[in-house]
C-alpha positions as CSV (number, residue, x, y, z in Angstrom):
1,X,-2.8,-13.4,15.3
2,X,0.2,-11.3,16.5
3,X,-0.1,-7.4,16.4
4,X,2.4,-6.4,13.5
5,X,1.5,-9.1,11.6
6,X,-3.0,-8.1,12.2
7,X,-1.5,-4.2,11.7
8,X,-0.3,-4.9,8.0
9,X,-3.5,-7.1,7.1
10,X,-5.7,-4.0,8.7
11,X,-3.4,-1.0,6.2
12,X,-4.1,-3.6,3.3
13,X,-8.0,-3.3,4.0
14,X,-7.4,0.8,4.1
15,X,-5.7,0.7,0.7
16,X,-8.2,-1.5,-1.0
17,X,-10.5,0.9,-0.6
18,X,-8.5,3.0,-2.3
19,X,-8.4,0.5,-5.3
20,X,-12.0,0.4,-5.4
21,X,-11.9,4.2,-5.9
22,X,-9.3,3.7,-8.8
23,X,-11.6,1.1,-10.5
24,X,-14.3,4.0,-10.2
25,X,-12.1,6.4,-11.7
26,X,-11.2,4.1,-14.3
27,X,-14.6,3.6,-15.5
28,X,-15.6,6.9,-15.4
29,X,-12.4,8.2,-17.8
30,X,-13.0,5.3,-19.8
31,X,-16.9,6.2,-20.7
32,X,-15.8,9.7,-21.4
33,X,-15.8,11.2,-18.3
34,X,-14.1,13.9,-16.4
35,X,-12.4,13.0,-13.2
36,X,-11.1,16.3,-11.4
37,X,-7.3,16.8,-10.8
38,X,-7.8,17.2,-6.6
39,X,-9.0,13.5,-6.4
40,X,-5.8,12.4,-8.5
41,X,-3.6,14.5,-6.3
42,X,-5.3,12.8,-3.2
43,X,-4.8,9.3,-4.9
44,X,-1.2,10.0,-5.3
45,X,-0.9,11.8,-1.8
46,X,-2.2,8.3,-0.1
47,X,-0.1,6.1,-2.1
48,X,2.8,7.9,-1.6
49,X,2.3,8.4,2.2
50,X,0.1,5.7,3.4
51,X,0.6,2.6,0.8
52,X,4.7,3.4,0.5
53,X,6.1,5.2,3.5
54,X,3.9,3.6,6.2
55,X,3.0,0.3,5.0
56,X,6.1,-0.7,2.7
57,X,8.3,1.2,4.5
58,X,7.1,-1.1,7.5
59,X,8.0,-4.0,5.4
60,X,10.8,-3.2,3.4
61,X,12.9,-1.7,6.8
62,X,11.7,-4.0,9.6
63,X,9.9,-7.3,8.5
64,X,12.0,-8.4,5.7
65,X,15.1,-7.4,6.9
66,X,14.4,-9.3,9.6
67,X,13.1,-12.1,8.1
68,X,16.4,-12.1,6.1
69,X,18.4,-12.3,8.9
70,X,16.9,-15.3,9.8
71,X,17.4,-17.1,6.4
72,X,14.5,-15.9,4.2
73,X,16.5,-15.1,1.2
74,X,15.9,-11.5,-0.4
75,X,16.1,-12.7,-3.8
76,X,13.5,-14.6,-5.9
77,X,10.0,-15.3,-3.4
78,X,8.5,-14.0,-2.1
79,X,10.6,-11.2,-0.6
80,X,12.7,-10.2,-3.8
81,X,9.4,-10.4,-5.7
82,X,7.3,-8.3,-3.6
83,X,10.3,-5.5,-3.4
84,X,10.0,-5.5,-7.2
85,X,6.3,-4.8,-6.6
86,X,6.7,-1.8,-4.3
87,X,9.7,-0.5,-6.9
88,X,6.6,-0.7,-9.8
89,X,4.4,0.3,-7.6
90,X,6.3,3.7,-6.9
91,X,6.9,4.5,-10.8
92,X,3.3,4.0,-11.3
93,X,2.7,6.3,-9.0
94,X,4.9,8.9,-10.0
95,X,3.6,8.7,-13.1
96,X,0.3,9.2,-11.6
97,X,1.5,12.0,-10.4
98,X,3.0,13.8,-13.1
99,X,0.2,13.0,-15.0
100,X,-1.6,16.7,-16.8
101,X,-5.2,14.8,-16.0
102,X,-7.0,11.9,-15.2
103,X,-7.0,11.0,-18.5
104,X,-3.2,11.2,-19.0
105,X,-3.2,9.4,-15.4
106,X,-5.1,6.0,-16.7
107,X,-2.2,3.8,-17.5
108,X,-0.9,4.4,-14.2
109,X,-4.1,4.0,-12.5
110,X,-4.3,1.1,-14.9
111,X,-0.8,-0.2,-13.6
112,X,-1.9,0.4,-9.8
113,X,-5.3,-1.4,-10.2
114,X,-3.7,-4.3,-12.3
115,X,-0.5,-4.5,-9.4
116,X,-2.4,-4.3,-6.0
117,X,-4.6,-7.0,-5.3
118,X,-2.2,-9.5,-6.3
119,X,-0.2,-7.7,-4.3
120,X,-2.0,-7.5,-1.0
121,X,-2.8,-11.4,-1.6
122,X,0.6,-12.6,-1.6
123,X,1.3,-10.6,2.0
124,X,-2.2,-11.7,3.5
125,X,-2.2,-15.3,2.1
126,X,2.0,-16.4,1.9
127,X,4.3,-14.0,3.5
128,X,2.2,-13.0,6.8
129,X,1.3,-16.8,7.5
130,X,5.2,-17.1,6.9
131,X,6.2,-14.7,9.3
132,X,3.9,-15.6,12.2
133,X,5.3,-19.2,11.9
134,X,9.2,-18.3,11.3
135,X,9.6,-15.2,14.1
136,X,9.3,-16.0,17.5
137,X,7.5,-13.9,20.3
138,X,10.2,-11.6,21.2
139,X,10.6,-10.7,17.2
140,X,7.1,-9.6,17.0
141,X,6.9,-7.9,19.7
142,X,10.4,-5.7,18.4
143,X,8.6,-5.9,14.9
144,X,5.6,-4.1,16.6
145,X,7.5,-1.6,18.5
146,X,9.5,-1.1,14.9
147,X,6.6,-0.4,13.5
148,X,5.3,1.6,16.0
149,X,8.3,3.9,15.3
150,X,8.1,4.6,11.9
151,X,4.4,5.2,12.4
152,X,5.8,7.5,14.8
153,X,8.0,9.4,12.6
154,X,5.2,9.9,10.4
155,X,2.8,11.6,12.7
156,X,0.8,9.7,15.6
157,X,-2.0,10.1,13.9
158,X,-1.2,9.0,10.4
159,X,-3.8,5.8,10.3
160,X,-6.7,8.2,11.5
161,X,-5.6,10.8,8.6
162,X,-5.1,8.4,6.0
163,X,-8.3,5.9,6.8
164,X,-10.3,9.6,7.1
165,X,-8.0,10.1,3.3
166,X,-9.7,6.9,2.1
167,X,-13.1,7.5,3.2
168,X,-13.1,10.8,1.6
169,X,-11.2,9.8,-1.6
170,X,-14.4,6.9,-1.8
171,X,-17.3,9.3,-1.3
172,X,-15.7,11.4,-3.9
173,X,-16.1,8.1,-6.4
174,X,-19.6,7.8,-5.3
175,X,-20.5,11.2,-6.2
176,X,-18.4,10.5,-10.0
C-alpha cells in the first residue's frame, strides 16, 4: 500500500474511536444521563481539528483535486458525494458545538454517528483502492509530501496530540 493512501486509512481508525465514544455518549443522554460539557467541547475540538482540517483538508486540497485533474469528475461519485459529506459533516458539528449541553448536542451527535462509518467505508473500500490504481508513483509520492505539509502547518505533532485527544476522549466514555 502506498504511504498517503495507508496515512488516510490509519486517521480513519483514530476517528472511529471517536465514534465509539459518541455512541457511548448517545446512550448515556438517551437513558437519562448527564454527559459533562468538557467532553463535548473535546468532541467538537477533534472533529474540527483532526477529522476536518487534517484529514479532509488532506482530501479535499490534495487527493481529489488531483484525482480531478486526471479525469475523476468532482460531481456525482464518489468525489462530489463525499464533499457533500464533509459539508454535513461540518454543520453537524457546529451544531455540536453551539449546542447549551449534551442533551441539546444529541441530534448532532446523532447526525455524526449516523454520517461517519458510511463515510470512512466509502474512502477505505472505493475511493482509496481508486486512487492507488489511477495515480502513479511520482503522484503519491507529491500526494505524501502534500500531505506532509498541511500536517505541517498544523503542528508536527498533530497525530500524537489528536490520537492522545482520542484516547483520552474514550477513557472519559468508559468512566460515563
Amino acid at each position: 500500500m502506498n504511504k498517503p493512501v495507508e496515512d488516510l486509512e490509519k486517521e480513519h481508525r483514530i476517528i472511529e474511536k471517536i465514534l465509539a465514544s459518541i455512541a457511548v455518549i448517545i446512550e448515556k443522554i438517551e437513558a437519562g444521563g448527564e454527559v459533562g460539557n468538557d467532553l463535548l467541547k473535546d468532541i467538537v475540538n477533534f472533529m474540527k481539528n483532526f477529522a476536518d482540517k487534517c484529514h479532509h483538508g488532506k482530501e479535499e486540497t490534495h487527493l481529489f483535486s488531483l484525482l480531478e485533474k486526471i479525469g475523476v469528475p468532482v460531481k456525482g461519485c464518489p468525489l462530489g458525494i463525499l464533499i457533500l459529506e464533509h459539508q454535513k459533516a461540518r454543520m453537524l458539528v457546529k451544531e455540536l458545538s453551539e449546542a447549551e449541553n449534551a442533551k441539546a448536542g444529541l441530534p448532532a451527535l446523532r447526525g455524526i454517528f449516523a454520517l461517519y462509518p458510511g463515510h470512512i467505508w466509502k474512502e477505505d473500500f472505493l475511493l482509496f483502492p481508486m486512487t492507488e490504481k489511477m495515480l502513479a508513483a511520482e503522484q503519491l509520492e507529491k500526494l505524501a509530501g502534500d500531505f506532509e505539509s498541511v500536517e505541517n502547518e498544523m503542528g508536527a505533532d498533530i497525530h500524537i496530540k489528536y490520537t492522545n485527544l482520542a484516547e483520552e476522549i474514550s477513557k472519559k466514555c468508559e468512566q460515563l
